[in-house]
PyMOL Python script that loads the backbone (N, CA, C, O; Angstrom):
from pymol import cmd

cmd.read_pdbstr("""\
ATOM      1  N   UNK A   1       2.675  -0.815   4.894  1.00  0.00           N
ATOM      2  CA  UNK A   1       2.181   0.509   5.233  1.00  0.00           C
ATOM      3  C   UNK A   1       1.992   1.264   3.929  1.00  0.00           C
ATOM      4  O   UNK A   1       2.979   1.390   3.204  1.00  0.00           O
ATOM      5  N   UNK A   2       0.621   1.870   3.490  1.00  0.00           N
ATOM      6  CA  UNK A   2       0.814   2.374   2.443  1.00  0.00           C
ATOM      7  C   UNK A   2       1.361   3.801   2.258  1.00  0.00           C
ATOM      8  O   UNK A   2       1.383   4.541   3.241  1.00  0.00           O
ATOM      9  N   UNK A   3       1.830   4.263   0.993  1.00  0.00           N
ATOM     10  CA  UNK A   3       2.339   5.931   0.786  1.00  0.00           C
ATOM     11  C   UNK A   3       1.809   7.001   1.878  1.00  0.00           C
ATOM     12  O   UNK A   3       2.598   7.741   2.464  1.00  0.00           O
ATOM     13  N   UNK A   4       0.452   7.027   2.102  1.00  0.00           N
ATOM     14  CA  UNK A   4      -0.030   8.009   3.183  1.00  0.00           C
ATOM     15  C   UNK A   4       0.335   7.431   4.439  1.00  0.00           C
ATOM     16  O   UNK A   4       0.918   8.234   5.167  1.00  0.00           O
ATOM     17  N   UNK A   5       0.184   6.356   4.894  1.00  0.00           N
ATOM     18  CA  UNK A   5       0.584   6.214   6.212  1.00  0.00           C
ATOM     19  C   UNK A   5       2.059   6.286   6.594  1.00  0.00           C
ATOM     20  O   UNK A   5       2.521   6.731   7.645  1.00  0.00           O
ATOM     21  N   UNK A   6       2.860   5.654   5.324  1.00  0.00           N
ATOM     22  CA  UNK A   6       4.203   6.272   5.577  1.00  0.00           C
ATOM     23  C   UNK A   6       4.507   7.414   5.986  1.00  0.00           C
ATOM     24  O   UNK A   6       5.091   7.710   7.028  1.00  0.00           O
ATOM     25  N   UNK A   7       3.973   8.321   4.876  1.00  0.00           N
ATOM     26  CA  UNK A   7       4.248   9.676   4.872  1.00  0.00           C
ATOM     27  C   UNK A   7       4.119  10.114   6.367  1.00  0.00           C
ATOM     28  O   UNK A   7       5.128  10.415   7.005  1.00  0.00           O
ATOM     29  N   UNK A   8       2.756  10.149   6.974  1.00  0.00           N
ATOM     30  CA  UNK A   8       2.492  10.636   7.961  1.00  0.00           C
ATOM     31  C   UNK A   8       3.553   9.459   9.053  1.00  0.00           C
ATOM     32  O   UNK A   8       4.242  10.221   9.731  1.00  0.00           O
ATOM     33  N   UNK A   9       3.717   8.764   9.232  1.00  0.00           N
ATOM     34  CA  UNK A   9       4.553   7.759  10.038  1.00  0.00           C
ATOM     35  C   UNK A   9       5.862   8.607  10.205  1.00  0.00           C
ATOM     36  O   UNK A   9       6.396   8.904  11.274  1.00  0.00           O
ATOM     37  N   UNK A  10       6.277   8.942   8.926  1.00  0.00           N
ATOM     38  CA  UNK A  10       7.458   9.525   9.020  1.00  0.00           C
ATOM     39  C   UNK A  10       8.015  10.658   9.626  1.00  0.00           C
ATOM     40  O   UNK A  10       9.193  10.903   9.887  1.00  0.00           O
ATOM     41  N   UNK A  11       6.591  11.575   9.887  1.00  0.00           N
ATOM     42  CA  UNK A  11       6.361  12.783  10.098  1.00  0.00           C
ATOM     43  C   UNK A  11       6.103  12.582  11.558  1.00  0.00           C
ATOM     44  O   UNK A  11       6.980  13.185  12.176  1.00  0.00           O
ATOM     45  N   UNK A  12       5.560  12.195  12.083  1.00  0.00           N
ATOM     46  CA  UNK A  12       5.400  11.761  13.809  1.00  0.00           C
ATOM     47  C   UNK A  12       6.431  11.008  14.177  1.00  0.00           C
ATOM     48  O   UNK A  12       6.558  11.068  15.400  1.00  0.00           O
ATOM     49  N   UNK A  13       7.217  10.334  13.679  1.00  0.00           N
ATOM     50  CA  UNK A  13       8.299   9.045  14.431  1.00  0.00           C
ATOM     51  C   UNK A  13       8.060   8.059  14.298  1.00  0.00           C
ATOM     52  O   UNK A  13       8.910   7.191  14.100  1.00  0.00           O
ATOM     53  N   UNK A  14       6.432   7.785  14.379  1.00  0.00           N
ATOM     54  CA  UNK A  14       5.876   6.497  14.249  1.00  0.00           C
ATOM     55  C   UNK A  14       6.377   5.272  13.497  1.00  0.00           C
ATOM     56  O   UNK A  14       5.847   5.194  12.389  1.00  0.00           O
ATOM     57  N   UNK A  15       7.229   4.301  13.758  1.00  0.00           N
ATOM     58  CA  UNK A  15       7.392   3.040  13.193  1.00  0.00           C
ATOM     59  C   UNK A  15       8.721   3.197  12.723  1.00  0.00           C
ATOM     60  O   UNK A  15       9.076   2.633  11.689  1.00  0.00           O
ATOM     61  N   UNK A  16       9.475   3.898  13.373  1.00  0.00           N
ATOM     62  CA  UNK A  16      10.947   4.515  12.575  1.00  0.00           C
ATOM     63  C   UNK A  16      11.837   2.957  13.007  1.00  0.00           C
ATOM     64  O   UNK A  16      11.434   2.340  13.994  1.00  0.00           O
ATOM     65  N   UNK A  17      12.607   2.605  12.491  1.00  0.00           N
ATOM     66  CA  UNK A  17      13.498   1.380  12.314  1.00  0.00           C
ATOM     67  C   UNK A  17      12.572   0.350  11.715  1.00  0.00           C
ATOM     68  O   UNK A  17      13.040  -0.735  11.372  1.00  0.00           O
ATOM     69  N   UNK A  18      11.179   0.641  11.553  1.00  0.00           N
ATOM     70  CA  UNK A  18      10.398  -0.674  11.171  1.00  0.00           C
ATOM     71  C   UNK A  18      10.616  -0.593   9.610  1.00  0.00           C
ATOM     72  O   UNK A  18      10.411   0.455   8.998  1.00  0.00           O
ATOM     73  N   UNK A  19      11.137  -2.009   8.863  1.00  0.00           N
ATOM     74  CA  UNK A  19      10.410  -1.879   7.083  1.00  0.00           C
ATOM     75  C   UNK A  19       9.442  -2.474   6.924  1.00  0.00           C
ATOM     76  O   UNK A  19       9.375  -3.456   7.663  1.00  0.00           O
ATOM     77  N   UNK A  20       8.303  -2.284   6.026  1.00  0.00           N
ATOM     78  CA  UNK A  20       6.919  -2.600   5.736  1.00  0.00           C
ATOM     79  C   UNK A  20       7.508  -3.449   3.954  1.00  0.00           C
ATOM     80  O   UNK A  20       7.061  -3.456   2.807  1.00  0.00           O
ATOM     81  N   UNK A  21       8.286  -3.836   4.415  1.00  0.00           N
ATOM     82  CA  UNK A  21       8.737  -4.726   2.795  1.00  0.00           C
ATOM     83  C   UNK A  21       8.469  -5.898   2.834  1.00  0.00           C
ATOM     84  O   UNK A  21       8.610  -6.375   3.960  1.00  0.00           O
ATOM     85  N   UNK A  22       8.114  -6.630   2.026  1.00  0.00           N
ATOM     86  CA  UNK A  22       8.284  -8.450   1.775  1.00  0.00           C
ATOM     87  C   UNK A  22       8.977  -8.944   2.566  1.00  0.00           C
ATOM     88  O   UNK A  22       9.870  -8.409   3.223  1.00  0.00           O
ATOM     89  N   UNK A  23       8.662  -9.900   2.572  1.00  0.00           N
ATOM     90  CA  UNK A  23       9.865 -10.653   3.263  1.00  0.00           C
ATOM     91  C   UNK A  23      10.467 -11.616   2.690  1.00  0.00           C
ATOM     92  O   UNK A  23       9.652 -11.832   1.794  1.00  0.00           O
ATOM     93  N   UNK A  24      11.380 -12.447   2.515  1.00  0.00           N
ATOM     94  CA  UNK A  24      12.145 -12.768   2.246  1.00  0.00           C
ATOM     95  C   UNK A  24      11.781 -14.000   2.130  1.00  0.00           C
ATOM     96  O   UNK A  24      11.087 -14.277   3.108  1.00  0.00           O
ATOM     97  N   UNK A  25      11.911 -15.015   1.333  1.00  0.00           N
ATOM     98  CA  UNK A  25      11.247 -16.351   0.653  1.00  0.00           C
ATOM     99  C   UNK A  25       9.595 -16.488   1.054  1.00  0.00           C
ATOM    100  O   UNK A  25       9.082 -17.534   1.452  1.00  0.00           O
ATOM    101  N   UNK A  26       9.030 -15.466   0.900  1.00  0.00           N
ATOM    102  CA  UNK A  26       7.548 -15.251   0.910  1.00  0.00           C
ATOM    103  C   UNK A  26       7.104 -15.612  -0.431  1.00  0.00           C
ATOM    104  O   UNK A  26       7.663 -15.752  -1.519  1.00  0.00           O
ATOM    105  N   UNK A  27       5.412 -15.762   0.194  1.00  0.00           N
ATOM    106  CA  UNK A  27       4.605 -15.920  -1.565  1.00  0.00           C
ATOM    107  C   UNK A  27       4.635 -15.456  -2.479  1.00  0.00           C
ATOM    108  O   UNK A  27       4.693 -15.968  -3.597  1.00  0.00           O
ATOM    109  N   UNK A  28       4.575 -13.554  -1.948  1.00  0.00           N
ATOM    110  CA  UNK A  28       4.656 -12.473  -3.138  1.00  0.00           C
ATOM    111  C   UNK A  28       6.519 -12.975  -3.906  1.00  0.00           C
ATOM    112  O   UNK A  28       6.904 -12.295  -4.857  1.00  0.00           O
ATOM    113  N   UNK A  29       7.181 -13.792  -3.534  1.00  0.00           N
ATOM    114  CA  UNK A  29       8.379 -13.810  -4.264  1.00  0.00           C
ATOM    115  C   UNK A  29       8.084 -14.636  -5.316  1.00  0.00           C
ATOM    116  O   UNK A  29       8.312 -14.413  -6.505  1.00  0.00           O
ATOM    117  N   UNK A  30       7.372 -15.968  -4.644  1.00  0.00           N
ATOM    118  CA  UNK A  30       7.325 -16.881  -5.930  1.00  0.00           C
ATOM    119  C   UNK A  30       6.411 -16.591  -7.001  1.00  0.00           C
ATOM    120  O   UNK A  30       6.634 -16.879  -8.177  1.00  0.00           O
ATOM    121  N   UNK A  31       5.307 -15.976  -6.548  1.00  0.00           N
ATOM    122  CA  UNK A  31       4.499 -15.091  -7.575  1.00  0.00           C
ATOM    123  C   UNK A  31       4.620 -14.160  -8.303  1.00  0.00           C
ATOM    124  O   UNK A  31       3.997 -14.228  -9.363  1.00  0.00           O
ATOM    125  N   UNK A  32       5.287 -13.178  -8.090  1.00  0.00           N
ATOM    126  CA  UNK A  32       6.624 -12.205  -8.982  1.00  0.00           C
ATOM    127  C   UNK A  32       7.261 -12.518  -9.695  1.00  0.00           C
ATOM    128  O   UNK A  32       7.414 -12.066 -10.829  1.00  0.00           O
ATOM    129  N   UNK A  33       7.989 -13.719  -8.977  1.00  0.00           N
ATOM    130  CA  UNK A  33       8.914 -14.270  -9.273  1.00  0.00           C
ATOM    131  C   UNK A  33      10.625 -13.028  -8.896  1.00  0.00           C
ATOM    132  O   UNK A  33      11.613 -12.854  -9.610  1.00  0.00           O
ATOM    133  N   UNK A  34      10.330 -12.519  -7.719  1.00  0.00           N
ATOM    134  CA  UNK A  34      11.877 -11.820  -7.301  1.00  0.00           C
ATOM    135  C   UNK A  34      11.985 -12.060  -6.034  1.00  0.00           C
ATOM    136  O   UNK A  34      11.173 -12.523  -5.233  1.00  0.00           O
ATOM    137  N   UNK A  35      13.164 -11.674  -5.904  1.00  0.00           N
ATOM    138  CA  UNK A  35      13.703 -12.005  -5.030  1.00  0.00           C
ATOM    139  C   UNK A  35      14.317 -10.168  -3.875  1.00  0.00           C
ATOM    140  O   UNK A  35      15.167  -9.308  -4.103  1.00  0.00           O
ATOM    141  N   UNK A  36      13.381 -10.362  -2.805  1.00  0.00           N
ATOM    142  CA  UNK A  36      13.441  -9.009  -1.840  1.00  0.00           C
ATOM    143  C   UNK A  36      14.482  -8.860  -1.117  1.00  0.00           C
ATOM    144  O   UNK A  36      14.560  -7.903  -0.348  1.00  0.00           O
ATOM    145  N   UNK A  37      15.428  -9.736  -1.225  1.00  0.00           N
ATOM    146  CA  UNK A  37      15.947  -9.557  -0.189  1.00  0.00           C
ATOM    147  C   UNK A  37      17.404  -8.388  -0.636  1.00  0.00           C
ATOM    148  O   UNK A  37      18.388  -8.159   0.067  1.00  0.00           O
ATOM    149  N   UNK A  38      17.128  -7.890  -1.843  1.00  0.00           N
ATOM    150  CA  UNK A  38      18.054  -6.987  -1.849  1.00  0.00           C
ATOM    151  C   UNK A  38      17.313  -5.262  -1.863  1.00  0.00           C
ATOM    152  O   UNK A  38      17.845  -4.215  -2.230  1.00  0.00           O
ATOM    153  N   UNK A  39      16.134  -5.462  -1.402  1.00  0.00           N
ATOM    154  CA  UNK A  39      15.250  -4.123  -0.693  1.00  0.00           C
ATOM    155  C   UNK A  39      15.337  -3.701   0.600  1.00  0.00           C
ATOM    156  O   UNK A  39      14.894  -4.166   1.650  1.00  0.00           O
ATOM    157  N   UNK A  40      16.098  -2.571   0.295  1.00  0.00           N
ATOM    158  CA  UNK A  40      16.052  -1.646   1.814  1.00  0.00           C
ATOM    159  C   UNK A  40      15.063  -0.693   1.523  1.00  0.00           C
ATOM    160  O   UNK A  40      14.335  -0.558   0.539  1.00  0.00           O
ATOM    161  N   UNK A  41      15.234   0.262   3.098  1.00  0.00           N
ATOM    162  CA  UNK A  41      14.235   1.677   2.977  1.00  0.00           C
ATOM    163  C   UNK A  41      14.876   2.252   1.948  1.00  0.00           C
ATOM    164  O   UNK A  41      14.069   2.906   1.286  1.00  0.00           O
ATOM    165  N   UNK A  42      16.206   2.312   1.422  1.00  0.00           N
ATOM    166  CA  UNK A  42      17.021   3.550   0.489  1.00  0.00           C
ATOM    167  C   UNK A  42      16.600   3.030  -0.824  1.00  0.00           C
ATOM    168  O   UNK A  42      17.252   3.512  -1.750  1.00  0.00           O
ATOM    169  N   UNK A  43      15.766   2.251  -1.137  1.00  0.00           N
ATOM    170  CA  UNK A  43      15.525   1.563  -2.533  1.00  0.00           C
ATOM    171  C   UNK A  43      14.013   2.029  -2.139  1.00  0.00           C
ATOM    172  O   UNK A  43      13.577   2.744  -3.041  1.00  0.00           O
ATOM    173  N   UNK A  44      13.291   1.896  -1.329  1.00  0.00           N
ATOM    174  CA  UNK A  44      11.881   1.982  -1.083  1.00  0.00           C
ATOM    175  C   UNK A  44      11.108   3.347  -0.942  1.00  0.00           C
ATOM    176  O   UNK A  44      10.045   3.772  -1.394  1.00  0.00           O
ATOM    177  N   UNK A  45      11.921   3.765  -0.265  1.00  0.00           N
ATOM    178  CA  UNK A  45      11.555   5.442  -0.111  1.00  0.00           C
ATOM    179  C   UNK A  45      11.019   6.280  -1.322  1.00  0.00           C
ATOM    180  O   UNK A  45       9.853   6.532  -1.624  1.00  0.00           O
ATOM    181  N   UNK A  46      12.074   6.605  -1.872  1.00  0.00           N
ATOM    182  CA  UNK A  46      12.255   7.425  -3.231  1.00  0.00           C
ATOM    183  C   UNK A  46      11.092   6.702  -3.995  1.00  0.00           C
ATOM    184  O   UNK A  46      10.351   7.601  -4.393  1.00  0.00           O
ATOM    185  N   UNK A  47      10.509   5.264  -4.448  1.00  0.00           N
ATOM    186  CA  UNK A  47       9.608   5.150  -5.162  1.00  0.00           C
ATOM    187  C   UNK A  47       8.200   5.286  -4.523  1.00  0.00           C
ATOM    188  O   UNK A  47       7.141   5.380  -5.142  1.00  0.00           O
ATOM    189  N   UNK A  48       8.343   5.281  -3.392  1.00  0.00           N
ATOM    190  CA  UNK A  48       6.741   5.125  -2.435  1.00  0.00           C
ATOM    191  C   UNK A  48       6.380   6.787  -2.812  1.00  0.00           C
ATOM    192  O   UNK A  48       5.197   7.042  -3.041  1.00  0.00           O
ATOM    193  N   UNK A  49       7.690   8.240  -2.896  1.00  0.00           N
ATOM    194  CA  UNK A  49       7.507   8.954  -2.541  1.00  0.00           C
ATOM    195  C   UNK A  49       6.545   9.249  -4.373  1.00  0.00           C
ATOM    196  O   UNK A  49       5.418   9.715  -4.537  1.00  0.00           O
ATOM    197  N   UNK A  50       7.497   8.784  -5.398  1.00  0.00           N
ATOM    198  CA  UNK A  50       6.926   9.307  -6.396  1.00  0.00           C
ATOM    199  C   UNK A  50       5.425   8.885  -6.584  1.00  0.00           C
ATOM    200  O   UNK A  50       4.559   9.618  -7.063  1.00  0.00           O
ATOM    201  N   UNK A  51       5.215   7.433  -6.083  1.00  0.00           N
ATOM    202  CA  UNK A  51       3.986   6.797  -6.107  1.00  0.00           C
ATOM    203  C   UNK A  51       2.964   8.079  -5.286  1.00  0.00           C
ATOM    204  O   UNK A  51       2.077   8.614  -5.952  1.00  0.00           O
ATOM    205  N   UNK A  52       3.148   8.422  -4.060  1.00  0.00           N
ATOM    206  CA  UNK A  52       2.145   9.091  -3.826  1.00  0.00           C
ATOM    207  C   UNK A  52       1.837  10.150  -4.319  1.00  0.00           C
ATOM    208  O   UNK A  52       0.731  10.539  -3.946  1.00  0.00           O
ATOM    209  N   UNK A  53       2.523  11.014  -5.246  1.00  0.00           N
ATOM    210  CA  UNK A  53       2.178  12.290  -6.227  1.00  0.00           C
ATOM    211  C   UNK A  53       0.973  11.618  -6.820  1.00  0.00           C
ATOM    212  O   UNK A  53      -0.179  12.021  -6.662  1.00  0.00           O
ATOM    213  N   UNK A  54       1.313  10.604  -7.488  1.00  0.00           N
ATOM    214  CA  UNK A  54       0.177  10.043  -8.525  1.00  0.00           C
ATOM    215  C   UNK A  54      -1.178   8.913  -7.829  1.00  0.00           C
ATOM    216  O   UNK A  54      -1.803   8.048  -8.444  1.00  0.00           O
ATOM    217  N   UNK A  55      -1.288   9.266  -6.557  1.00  0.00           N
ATOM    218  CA  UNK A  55      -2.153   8.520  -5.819  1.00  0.00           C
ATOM    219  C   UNK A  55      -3.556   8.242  -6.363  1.00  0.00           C
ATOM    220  O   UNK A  55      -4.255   7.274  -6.661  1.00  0.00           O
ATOM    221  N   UNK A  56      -3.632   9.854  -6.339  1.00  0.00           N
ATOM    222  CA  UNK A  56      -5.412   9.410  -6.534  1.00  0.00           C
ATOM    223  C   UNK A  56      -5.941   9.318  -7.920  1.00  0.00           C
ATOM    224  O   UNK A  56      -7.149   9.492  -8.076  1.00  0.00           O
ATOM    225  N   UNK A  57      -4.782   8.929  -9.489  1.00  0.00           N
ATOM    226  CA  UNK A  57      -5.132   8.243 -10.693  1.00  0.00           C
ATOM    227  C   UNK A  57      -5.374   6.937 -10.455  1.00  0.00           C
ATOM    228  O   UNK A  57      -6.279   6.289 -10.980  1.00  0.00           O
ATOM    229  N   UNK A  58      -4.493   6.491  -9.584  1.00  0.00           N
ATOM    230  CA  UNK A  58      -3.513   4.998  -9.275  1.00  0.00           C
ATOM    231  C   UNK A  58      -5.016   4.638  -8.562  1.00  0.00           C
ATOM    232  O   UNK A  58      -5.768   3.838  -9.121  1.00  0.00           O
ATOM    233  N   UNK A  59      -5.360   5.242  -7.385  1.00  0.00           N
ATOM    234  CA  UNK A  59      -6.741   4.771  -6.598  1.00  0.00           C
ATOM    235  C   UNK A  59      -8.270   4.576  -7.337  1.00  0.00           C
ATOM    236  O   UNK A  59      -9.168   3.796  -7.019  1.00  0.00           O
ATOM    237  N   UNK A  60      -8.235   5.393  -8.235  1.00  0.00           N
ATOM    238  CA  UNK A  60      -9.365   5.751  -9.707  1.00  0.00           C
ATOM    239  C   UNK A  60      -9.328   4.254 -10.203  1.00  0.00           C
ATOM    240  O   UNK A  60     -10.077   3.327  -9.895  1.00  0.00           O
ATOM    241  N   UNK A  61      -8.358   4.276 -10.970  1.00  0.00           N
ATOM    242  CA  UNK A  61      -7.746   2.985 -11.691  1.00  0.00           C
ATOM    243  C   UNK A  61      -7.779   1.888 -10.884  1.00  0.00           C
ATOM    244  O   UNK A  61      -8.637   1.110 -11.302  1.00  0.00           O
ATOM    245  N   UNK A  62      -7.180   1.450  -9.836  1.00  0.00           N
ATOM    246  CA  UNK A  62      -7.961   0.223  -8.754  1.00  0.00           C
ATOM    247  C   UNK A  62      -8.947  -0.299  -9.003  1.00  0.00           C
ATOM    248  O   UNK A  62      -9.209  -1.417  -9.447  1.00  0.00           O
ATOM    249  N   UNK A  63      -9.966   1.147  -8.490  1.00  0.00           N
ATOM    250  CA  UNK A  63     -11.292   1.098  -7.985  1.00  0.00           C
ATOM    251  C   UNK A  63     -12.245   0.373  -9.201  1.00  0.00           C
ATOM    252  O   UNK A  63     -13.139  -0.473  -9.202  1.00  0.00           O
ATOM    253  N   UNK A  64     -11.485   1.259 -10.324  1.00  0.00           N
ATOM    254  CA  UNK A  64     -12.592   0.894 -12.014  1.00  0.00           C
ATOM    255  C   UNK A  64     -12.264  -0.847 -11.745  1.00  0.00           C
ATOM    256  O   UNK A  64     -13.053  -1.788 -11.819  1.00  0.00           O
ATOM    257  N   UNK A  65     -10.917  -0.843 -11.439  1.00  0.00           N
ATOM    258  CA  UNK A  65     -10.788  -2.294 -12.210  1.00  0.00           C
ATOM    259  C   UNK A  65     -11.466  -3.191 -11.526  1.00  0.00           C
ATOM    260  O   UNK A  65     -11.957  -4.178 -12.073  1.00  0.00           O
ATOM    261  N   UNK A  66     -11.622  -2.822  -9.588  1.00  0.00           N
ATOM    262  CA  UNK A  66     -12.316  -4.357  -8.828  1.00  0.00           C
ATOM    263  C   UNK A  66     -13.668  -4.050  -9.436  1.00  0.00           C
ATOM    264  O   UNK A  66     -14.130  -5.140  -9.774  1.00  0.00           O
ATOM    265  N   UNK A  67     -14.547  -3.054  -9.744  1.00  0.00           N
ATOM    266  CA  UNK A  67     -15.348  -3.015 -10.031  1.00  0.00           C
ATOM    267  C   UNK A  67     -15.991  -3.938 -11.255  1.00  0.00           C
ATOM    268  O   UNK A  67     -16.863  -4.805 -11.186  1.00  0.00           O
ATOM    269  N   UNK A  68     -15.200  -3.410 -12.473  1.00  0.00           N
ATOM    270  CA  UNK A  68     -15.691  -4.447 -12.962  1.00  0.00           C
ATOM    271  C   UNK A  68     -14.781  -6.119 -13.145  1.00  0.00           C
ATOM    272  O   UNK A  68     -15.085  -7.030 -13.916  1.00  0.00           O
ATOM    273  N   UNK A  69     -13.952  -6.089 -12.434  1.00  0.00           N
ATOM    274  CA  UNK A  69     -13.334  -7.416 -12.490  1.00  0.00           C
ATOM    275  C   UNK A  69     -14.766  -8.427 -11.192  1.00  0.00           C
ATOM    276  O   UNK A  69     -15.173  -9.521 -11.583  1.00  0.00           O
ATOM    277  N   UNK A  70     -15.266  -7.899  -9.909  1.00  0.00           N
ATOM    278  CA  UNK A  70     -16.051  -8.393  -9.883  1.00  0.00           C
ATOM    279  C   UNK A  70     -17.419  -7.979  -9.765  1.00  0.00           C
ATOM    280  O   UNK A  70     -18.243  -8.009  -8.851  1.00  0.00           O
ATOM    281  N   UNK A  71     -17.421  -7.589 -10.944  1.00  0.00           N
ATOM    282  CA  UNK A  71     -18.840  -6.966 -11.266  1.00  0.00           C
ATOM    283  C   UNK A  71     -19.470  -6.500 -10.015  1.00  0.00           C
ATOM    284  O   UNK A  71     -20.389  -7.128  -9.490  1.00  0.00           O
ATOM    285  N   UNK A  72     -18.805  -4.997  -9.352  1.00  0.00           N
ATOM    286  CA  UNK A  72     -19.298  -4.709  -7.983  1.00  0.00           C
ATOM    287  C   UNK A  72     -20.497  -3.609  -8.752  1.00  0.00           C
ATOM    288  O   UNK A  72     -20.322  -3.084  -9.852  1.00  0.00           O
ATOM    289  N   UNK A  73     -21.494  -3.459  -8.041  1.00  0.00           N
ATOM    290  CA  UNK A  73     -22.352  -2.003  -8.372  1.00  0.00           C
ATOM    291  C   UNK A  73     -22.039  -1.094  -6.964  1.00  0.00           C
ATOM    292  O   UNK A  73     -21.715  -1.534  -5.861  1.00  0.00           O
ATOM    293  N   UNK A  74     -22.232   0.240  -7.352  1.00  0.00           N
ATOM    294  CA  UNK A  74     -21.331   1.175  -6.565  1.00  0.00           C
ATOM    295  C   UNK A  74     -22.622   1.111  -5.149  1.00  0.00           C
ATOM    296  O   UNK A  74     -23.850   1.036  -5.103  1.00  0.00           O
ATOM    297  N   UNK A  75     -21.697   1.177  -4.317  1.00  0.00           N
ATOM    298  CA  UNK A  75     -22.916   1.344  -3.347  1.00  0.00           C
ATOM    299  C   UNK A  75     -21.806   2.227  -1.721  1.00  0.00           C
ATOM    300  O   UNK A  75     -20.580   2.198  -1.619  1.00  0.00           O
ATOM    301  N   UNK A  76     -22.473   2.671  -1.053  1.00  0.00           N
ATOM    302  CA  UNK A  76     -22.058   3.107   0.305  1.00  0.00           C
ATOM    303  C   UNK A  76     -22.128   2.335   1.152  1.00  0.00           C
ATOM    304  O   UNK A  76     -23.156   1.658   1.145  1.00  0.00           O
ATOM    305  N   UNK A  77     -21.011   2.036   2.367  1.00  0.00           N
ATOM    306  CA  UNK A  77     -21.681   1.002   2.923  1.00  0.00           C
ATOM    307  C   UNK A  77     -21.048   2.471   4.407  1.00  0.00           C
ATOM    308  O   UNK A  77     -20.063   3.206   4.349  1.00  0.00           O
ATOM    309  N   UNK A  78     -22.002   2.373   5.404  1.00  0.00           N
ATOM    310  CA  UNK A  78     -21.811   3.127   6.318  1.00  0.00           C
ATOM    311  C   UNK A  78     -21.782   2.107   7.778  1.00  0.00           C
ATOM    312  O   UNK A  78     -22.536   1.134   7.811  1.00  0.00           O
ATOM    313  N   UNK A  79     -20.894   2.402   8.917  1.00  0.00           N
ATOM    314  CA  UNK A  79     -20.385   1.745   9.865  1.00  0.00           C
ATOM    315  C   UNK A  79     -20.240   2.238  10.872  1.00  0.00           C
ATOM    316  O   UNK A  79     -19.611   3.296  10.865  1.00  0.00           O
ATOM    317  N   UNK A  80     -20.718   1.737  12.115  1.00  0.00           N
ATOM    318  CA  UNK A  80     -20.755   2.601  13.479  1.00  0.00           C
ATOM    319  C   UNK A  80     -19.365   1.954  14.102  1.00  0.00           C
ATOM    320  O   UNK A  80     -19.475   0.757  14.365  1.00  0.00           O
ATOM    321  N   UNK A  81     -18.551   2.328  14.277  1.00  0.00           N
ATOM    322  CA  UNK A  81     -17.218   2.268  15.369  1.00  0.00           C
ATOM    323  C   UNK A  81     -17.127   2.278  17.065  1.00  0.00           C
ATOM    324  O   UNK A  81     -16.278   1.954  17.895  1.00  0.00           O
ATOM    325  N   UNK A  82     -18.374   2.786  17.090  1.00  0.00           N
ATOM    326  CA  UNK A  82     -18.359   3.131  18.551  1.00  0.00           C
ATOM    327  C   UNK A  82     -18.763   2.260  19.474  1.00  0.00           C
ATOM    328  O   UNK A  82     -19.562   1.475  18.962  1.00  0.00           O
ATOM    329  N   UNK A  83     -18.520   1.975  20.936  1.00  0.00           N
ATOM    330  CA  UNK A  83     -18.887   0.973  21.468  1.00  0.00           C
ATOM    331  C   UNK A  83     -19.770   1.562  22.610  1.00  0.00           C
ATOM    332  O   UNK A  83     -19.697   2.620  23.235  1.00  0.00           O
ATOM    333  N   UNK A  84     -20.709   0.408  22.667  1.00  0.00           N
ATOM    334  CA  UNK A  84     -21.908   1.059  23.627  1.00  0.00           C
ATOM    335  C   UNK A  84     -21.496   0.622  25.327  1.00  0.00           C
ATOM    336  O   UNK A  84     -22.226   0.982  26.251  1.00  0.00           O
TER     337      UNK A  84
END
""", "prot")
cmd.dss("prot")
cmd.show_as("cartoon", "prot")
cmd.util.cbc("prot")
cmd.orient("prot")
């Protein structure tokens, strides 16, 4: 769940007892190389919270990098949701 959806999750009830953490002898471990299983919400919280102050540098910075990591050109892509 990312910083905004937390946030707001937290704020409605939504998903309360759920953690959105790794799991435990997963890929992201051997690729890290750590080990999650000593992550709770009381370790997770406090950094998700500082992370979202600095969101929209962090989202800037992403964006530059898929861009040119795969040479995207900027474009809009627009999408109908609705069902007929």
């Amino acid at each position: 769940m990312g910083c905004r959806n937390r946030t707001e999750a937290r704020q409605s009830g939504v998903g309360e007892g759920k953690s959105q953490k790794p799991e435990e002898g997963s890929e992201l471990e051997d690729i890290l190389k750590q080990n999650f299983g000593q992550l709770n919400d009381d370790r997770l919280y406090p950094n998700m919270d500082r992370l979202y102050g600095k969101r929209a540098p962090i989202e800037a910075a992403l964006c530059g990098k898929e861009i040119t990591l795969f040479s995207l050109k900027e474009s809009i892509l627009l999408y109908d949701l609705t069902s007929t």
